[in-house]
MISEVO-839031 format. One record per atom (N, C-alpha, C): residue number from 1; residue in three letters; x, y negated, z negated. Coordinates in pm, 1 decimal. Layout:
[NUM, ala, [X, Y, Z]]
...
This chain:
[1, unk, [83.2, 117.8, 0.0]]
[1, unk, [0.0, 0.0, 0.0]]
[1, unk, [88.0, -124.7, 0.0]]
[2, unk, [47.3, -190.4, 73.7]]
[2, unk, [154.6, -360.1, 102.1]]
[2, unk, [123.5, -456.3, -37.4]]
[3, unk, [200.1, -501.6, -54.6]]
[3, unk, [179.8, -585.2, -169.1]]
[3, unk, [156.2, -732.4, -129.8]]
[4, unk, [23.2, -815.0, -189.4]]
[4, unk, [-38.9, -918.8, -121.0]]
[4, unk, [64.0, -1049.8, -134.9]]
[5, unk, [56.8, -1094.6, -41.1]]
[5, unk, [170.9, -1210.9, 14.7]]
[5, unk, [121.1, -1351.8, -62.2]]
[6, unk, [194.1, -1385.7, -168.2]]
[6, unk, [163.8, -1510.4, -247.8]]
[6, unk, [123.3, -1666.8, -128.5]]
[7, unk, [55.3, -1725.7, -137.8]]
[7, unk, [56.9, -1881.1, -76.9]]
[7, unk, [192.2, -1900.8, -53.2]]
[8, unk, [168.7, -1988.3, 70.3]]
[8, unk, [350.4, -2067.6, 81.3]]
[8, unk, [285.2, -2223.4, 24.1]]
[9, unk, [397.3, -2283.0, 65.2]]
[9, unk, [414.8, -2406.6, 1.1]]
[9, unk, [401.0, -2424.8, -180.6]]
[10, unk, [539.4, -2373.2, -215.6]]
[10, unk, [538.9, -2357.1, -346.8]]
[10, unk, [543.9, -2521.4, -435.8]]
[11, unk, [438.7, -2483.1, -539.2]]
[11, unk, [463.4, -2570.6, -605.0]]
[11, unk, [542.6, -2593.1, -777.1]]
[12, unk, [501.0, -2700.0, -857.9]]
[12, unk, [530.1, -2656.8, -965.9]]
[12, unk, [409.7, -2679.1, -1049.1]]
[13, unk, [408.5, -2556.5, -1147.9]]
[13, unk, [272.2, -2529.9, -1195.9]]
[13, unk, [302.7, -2575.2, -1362.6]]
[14, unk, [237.0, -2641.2, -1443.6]]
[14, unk, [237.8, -2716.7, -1586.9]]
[14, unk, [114.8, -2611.3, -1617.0]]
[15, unk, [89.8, -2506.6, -1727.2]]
[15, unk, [-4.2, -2432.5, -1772.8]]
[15, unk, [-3.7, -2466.9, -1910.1]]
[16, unk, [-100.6, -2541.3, -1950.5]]
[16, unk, [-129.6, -2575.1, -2111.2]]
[16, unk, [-241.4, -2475.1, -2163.5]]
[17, unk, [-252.9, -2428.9, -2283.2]]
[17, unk, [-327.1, -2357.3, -2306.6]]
[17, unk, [-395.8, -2349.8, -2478.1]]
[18, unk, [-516.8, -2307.5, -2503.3]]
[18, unk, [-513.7, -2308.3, -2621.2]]
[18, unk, [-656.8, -2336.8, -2658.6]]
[19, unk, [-733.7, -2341.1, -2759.8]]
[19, unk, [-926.8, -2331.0, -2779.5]]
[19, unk, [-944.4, -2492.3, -2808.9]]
[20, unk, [-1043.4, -2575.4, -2714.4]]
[20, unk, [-1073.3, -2743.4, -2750.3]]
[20, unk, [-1145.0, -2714.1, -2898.4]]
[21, unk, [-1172.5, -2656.6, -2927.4]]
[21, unk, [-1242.2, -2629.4, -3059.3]]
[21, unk, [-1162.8, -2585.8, -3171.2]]
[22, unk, [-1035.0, -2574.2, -3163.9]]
[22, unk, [-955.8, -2519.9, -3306.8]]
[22, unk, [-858.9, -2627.7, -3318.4]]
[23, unk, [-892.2, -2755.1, -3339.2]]
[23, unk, [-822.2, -2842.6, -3364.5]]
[23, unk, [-690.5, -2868.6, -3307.0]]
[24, unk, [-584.7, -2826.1, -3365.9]]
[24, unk, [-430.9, -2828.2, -3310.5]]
[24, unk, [-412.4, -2734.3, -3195.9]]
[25, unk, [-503.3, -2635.6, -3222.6]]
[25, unk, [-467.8, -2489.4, -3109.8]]
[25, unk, [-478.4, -2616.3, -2920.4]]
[26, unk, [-541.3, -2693.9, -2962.0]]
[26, unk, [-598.0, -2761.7, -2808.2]]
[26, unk, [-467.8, -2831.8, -2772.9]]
[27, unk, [-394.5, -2859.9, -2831.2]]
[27, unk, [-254.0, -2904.3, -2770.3]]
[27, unk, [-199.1, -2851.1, -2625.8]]
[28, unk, [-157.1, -2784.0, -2644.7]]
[28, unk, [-110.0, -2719.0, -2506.3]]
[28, unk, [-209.4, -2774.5, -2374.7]]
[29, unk, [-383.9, -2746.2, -2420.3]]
[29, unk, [-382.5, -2783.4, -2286.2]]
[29, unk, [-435.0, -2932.6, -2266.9]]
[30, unk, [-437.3, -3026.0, -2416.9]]
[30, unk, [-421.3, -3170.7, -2408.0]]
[30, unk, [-312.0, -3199.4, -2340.0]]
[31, unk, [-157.3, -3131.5, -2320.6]]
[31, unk, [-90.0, -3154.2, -2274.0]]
[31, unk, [-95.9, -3150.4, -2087.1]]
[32, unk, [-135.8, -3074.1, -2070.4]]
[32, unk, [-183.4, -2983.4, -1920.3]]
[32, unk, [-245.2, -3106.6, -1822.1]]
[33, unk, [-366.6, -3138.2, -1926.3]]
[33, unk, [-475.3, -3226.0, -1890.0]]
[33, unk, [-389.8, -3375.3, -1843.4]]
[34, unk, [-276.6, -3415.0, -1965.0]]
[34, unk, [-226.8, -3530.9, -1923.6]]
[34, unk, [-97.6, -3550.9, -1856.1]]
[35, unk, [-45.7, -3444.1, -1810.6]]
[35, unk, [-29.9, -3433.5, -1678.2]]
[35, unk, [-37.6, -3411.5, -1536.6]]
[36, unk, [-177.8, -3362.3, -1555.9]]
[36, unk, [-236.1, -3359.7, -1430.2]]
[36, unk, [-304.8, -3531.4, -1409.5]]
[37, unk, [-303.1, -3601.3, -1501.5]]
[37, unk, [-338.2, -3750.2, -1534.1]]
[37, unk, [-220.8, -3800.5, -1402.8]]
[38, unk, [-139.7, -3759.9, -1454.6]]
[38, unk, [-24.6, -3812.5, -1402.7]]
[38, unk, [9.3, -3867.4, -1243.9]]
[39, unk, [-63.0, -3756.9, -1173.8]]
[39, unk, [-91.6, -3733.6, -1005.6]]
[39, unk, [37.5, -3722.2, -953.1]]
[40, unk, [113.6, -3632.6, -973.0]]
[40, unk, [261.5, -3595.4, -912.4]]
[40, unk, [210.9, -3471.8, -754.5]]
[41, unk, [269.4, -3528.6, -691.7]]
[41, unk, [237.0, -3428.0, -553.0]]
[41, unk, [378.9, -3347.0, -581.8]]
[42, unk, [284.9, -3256.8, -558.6]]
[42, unk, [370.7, -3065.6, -583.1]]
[42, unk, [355.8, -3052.2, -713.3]]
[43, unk, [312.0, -3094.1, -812.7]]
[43, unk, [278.8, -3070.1, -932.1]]
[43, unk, [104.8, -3044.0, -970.5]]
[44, unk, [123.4, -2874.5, -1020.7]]
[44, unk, [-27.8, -2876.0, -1025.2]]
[44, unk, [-39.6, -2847.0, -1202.9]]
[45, unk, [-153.9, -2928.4, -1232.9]]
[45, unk, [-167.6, -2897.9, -1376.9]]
[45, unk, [-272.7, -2788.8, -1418.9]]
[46, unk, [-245.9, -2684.4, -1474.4]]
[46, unk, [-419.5, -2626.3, -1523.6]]
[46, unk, [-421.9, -2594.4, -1706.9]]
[47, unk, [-526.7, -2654.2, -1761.0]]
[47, unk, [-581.7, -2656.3, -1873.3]]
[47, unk, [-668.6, -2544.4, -1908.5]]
[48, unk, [-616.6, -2455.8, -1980.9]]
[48, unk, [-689.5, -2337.8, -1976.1]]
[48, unk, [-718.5, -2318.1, -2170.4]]
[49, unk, [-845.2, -2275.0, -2167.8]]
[49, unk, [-844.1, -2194.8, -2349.4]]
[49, unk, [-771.8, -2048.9, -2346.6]]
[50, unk, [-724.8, -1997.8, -2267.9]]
[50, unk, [-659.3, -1909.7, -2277.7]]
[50, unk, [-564.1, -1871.0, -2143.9]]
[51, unk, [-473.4, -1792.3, -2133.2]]
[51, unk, [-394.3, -1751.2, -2055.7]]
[51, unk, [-503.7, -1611.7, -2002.5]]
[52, unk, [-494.9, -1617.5, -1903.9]]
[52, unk, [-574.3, -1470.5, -1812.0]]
[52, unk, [-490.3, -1432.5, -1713.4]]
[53, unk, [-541.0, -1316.1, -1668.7]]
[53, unk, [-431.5, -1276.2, -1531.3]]
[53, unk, [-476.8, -1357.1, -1418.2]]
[54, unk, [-579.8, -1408.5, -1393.8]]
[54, unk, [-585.9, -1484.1, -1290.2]]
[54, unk, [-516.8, -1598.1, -1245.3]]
[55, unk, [-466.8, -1618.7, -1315.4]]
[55, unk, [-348.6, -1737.8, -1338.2]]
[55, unk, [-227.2, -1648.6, -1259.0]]
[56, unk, [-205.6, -1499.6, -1236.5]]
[56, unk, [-84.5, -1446.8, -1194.1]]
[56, unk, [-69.7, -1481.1, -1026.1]]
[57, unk, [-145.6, -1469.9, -972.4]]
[57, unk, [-120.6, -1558.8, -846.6]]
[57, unk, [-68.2, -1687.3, -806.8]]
[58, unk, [-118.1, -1795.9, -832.1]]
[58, unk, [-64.7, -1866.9, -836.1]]
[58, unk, [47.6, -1942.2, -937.0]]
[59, unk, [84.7, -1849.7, -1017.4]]
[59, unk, [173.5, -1842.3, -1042.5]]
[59, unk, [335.3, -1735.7, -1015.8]]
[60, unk, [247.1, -1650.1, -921.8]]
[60, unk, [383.3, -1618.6, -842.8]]
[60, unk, [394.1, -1684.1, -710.2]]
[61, unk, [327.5, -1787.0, -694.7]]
[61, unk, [430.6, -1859.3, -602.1]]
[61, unk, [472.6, -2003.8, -606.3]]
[62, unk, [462.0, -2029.5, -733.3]]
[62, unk, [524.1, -2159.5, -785.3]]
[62, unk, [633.8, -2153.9, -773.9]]
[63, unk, [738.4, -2244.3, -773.6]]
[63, unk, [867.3, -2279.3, -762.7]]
[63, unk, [924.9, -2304.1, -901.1]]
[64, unk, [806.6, -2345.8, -1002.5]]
[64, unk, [851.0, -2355.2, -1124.8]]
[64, unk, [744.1, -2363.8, -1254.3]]
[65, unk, [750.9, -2299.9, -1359.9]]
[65, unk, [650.9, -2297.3, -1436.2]]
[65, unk, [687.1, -2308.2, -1571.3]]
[66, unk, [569.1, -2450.4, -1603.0]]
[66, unk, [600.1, -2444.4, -1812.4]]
[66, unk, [460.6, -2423.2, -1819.2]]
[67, unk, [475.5, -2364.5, -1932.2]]
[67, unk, [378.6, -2293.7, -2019.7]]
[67, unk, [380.1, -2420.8, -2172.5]]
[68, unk, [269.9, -2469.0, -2199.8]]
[68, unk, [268.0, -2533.5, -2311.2]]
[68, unk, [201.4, -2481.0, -2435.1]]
[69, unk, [200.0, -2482.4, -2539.4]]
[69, unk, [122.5, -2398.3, -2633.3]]
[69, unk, [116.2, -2468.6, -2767.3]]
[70, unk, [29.9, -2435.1, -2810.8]]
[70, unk, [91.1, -2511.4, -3010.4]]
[70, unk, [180.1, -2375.7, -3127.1]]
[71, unk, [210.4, -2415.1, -3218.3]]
[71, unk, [294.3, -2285.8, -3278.6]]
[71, unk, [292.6, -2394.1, -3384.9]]
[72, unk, [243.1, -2248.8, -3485.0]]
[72, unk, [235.4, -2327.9, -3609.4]]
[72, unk, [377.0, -2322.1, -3721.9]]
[73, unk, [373.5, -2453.4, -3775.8]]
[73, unk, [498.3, -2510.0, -3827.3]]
[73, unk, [481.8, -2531.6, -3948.9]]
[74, unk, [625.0, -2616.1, -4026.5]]
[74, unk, [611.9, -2688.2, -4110.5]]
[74, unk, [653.3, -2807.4, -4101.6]]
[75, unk, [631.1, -2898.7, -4197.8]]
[75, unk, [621.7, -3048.7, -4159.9]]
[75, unk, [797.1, -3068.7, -4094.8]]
[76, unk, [800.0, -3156.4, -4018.5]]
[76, unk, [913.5, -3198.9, -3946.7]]
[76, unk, [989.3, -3105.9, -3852.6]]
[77, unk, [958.2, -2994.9, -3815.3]]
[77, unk, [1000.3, -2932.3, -3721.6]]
[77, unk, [956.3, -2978.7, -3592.9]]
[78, unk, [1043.7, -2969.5, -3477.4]]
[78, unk, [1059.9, -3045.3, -3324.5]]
[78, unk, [928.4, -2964.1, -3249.3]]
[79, unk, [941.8, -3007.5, -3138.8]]
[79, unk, [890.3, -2939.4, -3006.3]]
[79, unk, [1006.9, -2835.4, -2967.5]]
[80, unk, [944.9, -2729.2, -2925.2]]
[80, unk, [1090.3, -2642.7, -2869.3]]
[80, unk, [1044.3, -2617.7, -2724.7]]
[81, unk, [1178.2, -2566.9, -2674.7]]
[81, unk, [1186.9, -2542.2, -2515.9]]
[81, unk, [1254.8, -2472.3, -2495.4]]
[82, unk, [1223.4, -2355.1, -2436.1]]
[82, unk, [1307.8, -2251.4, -2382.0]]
[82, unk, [1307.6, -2164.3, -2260.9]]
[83, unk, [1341.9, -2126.4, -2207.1]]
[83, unk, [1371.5, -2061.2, -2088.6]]
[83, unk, [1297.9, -1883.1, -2118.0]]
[84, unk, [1231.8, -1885.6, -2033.0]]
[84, unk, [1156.4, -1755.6, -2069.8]]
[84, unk, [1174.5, -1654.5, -1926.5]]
[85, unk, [1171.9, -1534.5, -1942.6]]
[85, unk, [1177.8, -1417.3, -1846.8]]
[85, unk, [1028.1, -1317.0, -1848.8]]
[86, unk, [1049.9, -1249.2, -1775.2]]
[86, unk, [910.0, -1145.1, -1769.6]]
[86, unk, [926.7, -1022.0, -1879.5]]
[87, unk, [800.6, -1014.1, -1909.5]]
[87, unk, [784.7, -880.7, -2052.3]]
[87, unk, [799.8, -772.3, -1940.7]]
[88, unk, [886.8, -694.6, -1965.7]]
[88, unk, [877.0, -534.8, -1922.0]]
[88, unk, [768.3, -442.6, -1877.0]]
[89, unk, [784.8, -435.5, -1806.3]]
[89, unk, [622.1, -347.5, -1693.9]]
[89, unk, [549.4, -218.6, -1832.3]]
[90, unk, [642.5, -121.5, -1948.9]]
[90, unk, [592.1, -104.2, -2024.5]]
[90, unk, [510.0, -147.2, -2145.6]]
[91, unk, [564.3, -274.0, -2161.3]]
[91, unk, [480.6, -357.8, -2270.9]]
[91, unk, [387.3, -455.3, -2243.4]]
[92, unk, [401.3, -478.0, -2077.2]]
[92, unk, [344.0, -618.1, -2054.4]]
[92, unk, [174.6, -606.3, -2043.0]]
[93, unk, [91.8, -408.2, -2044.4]]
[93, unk, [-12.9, -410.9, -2038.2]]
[93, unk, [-78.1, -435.1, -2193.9]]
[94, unk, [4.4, -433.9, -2321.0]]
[94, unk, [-45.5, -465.8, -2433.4]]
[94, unk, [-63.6, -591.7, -2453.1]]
[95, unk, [31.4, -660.3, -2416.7]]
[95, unk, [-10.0, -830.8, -2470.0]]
[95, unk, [30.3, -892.6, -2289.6]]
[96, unk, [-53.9, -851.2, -2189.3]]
[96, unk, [-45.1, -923.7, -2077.5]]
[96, unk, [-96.2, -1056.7, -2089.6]]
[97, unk, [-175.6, -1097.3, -2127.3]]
[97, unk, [-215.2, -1243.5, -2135.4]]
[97, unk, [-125.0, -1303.9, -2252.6]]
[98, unk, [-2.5, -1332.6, -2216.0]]
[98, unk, [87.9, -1442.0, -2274.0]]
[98, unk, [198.4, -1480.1, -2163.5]]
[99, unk, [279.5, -1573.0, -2174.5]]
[99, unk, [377.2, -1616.3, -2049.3]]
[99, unk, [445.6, -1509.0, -1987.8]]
[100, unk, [492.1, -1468.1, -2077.9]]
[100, unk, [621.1, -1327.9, -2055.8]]
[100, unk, [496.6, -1202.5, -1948.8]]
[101, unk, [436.0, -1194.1, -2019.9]]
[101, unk, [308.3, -1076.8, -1956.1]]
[101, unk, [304.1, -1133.4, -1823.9]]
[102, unk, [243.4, -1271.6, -1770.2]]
[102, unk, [186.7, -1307.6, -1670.0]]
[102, unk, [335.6, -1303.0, -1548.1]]
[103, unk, [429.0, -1304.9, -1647.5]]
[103, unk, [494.3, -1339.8, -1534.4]]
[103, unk, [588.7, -1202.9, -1530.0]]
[104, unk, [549.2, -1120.4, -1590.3]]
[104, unk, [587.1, -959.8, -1553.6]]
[104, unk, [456.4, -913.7, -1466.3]]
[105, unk, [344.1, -930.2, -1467.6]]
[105, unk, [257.0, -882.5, -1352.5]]
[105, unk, [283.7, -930.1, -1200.2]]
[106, unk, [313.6, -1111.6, -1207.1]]
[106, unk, [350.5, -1165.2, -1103.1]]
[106, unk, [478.7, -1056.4, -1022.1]]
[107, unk, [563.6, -1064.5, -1124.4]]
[107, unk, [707.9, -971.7, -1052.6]]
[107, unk, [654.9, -849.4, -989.1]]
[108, unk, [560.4, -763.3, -1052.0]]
[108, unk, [509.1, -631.9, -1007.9]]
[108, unk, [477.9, -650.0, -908.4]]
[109, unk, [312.4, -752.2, -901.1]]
[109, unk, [241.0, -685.9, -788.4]]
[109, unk, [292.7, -784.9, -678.4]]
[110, unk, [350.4, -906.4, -714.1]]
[110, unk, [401.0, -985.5, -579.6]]
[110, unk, [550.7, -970.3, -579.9]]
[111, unk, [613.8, -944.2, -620.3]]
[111, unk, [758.1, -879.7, -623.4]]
[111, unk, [843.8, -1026.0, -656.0]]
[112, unk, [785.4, -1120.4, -698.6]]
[112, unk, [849.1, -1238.9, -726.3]]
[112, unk, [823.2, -1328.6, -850.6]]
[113, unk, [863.1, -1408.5, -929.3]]
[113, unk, [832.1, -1492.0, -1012.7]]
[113, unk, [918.8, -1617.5, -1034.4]]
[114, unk, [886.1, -1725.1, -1082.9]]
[114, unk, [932.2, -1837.0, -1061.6]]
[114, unk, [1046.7, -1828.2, -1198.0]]
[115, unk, [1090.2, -1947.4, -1222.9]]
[115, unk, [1189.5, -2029.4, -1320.4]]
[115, unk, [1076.7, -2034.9, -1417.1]]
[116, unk, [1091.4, -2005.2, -1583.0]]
[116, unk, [954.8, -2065.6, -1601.3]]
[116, unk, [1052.7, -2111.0, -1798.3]]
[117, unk, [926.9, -2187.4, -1825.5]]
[117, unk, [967.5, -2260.6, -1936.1]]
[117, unk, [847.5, -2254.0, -2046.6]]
[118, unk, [892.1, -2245.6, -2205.0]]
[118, unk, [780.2, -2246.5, -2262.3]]
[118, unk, [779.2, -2378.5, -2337.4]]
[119, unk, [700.2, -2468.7, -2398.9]]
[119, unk, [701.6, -2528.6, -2443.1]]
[119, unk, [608.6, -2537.6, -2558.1]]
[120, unk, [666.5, -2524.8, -2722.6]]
[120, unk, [606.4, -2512.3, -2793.2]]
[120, unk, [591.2, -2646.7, -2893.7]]
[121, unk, [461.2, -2647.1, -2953.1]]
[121, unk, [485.6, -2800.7, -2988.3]]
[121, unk, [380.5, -2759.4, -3132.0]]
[122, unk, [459.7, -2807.2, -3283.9]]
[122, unk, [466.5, -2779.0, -3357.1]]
[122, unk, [319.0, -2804.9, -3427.0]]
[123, unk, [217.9, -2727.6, -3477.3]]
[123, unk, [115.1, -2750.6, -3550.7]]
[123, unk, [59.0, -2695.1, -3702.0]]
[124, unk, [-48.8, -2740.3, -3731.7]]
[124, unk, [-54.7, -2723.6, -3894.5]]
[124, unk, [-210.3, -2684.0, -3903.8]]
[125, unk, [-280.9, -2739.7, -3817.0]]
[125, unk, [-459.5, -2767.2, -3833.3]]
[125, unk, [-477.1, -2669.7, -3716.1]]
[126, unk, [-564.2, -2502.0, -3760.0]]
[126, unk, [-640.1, -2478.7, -3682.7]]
[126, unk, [-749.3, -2427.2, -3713.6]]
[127, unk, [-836.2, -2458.2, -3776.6]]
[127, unk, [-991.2, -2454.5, -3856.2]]
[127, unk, [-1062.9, -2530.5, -3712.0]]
[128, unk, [-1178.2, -2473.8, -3716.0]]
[128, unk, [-1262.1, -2556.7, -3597.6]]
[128, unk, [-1289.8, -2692.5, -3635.4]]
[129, unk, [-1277.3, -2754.0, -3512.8]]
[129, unk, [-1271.0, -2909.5, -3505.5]]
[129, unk, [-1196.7, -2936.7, -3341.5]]
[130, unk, [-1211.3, -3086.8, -3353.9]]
[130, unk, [-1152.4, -3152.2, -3262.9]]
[130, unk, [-1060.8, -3212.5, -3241.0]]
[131, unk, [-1016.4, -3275.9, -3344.5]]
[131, unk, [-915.1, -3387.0, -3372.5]]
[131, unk, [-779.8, -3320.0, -3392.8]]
[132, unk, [-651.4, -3417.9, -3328.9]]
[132, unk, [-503.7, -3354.4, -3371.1]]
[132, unk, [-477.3, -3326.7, -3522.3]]
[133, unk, [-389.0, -3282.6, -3562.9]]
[133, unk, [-342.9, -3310.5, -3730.9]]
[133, unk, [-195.8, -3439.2, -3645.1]]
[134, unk, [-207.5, -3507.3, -3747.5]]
[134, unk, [-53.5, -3597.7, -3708.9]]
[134, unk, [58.2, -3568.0, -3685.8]]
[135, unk, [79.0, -3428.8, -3726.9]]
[135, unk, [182.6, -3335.0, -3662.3]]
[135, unk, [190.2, -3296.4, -3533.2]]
[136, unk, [77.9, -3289.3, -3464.0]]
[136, unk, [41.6, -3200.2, -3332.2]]
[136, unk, [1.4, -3316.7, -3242.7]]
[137, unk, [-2.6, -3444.5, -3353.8]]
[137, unk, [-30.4, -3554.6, -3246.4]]
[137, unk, [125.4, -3579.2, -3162.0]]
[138, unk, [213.4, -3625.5, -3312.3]]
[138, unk, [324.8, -3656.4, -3239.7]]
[138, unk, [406.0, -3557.7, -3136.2]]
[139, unk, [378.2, -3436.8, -3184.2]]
[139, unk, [407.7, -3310.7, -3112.0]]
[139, unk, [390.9, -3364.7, -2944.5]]
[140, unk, [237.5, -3390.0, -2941.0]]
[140, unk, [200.1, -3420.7, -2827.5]]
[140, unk, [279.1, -3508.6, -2732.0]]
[141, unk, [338.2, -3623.3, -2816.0]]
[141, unk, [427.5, -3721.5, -2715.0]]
[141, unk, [548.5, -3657.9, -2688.5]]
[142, unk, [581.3, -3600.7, -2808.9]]
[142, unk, [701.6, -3527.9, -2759.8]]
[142, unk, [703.6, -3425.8, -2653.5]]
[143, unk, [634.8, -3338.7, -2677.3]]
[143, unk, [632.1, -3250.8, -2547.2]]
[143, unk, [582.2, -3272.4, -2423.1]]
[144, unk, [516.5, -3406.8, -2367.0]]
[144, unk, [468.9, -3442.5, -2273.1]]
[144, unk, [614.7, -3534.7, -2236.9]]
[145, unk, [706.6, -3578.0, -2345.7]]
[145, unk, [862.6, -3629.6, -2273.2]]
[145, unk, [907.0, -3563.4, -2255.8]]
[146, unk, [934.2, -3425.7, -2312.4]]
[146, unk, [999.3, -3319.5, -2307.3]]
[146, unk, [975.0, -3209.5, -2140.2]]
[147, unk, [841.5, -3273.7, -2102.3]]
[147, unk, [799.4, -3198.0, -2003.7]]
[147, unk, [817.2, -3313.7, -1853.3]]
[148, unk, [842.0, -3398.2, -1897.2]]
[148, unk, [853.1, -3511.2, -1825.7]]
[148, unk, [1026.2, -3480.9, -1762.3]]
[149, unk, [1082.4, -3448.9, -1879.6]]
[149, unk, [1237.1, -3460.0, -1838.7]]
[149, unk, [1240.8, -3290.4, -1751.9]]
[150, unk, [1162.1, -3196.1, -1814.2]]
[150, unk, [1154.9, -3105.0, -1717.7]]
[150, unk, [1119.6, -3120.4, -1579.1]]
[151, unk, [1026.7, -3189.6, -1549.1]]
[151, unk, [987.7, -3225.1, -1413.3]]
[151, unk, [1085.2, -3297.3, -1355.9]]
[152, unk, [1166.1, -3417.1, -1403.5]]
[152, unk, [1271.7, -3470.3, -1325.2]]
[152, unk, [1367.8, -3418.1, -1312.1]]
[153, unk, [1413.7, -3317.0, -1375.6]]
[153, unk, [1524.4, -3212.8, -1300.0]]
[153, unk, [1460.4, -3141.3, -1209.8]]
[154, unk, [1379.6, -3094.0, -1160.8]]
[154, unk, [1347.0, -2976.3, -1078.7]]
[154, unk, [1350.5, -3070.4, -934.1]]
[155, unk, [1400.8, -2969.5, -884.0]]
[155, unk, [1405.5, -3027.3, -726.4]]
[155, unk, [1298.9, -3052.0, -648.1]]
[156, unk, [1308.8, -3213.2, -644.1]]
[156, unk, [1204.4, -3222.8, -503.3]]
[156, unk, [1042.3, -3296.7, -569.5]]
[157, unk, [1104.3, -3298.9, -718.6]]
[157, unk, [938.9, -3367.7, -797.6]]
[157, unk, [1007.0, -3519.5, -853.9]]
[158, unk, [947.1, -3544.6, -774.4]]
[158, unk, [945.2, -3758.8, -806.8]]
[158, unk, [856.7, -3793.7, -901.8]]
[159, unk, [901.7, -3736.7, -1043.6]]
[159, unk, [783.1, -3758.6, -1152.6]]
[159, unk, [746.3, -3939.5, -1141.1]]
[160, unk, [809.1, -4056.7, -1183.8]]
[160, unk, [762.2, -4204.0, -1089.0]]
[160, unk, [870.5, -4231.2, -998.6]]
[161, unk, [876.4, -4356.3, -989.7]]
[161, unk, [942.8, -4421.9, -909.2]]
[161, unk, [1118.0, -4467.1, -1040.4]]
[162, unk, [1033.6, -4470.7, -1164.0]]
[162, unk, [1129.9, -4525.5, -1269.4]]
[162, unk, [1194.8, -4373.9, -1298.1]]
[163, unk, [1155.4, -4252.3, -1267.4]]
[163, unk, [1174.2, -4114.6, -1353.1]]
[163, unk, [1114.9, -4101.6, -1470.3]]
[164, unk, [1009.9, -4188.4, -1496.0]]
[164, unk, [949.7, -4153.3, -1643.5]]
[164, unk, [832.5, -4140.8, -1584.9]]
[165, unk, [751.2, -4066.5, -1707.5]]
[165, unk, [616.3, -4060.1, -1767.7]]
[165, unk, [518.0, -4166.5, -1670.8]]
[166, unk, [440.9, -4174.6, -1690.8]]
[166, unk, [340.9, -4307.6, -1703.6]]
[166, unk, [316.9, -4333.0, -1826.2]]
[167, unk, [337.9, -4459.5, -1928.0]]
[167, unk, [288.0, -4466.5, -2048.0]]
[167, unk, [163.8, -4500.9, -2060.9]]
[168, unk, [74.6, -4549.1, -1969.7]]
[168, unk, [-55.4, -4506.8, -1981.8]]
[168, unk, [-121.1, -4374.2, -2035.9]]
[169, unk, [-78.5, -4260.7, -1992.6]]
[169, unk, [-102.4, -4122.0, -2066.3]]
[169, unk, [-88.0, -4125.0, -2176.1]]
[170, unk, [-12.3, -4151.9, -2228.7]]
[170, unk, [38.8, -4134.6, -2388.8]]
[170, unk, [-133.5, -4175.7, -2491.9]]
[171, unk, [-148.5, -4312.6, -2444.1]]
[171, unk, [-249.2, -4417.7, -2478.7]]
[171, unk, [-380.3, -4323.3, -2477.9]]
[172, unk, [-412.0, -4288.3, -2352.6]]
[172, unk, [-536.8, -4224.0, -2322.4]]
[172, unk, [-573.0, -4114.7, -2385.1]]
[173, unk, [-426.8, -3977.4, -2344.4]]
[173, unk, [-435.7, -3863.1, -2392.6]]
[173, unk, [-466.2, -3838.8, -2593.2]]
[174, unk, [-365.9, -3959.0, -2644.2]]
[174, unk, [-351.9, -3855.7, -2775.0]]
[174, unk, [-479.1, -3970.8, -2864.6]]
């Protein structure tokens, strides 16, 4: 059986993720949301409450992929960033819906996967609700610079004209 041929014209994919209803958990894809604010051509944003396999397509043919998420902390710990690989074709059917999973299915069934990045951004509040905790707020600016400086290294993405952000987002989003 042929294995199905990903889209051309690769882009770079920003995947935020996390429940609008568990307070801090919504980070990741507050983050998602305000970069797709942003309007970068070749940059696609998606805001998801959860990671699914349907996301494995177009994400095997991105050119580059962060994953944003919240991770719960204690007070004063950073945003982190790290360089992530695919979960192993044996483990990746137990916890397939997480970065590592999605992007071990991508490798399988399309024989390819991108550069990909996680970005975790530090939280405290996840009881249902809406609102940031002030931890997960500032989290928020940080990892939307943090994802900002990711986008201006990658080849070929003109995050502005200055290489920054828009600080309009900042304002709107948090």
């Amino acid at each position: 059986m042929k294995k199905p041929s990903p889209p051309t014209d690769p882009e770079i994919l920003v995947i935020g993720y996390g429940s609008s209803l568990r307070s801090d958990d919504s980070v990741g894809a507050r983050a998602a949301a305000a970069v797709g604010d942003w309007a970068l051509p070749g940059v696609r944003a998606i805001a998801a409450q959860q990671l699914t396999p349907e996301l494995v397509e177009p994400l095997s043919a991105a050119r580059l992929v962060i994953f944003v998420d919240a991770r719960r902390a204690e007070a004063g710990e950073p945003v982190r960033v790290e360089p992530i690989e695919p979960e192993a074709i044996a483990s990746m059917f137990v916890h397939a819906c997480n970065p590592r999973g999605l992007l071990g299915i991508a490798q399988e069934i399309f024989g390819s996967r991108p550069p990909a990045w996680l970005v975790t951004v530090p939280a405290t509040e996840f009881a249902v609700g809406e609102r940031l905790s002030p931890m997960a707020h500032s989290g928020l600016v940080a990892a939307l610079q943090t994802i900002a400086g990711l986008l201006s290294s990658a080849p070929g993405c003109a995050l502005t004209a200055r290489g920054r952000m828009p600080d309009h987002t900042l304002k709107k989003t948090c």
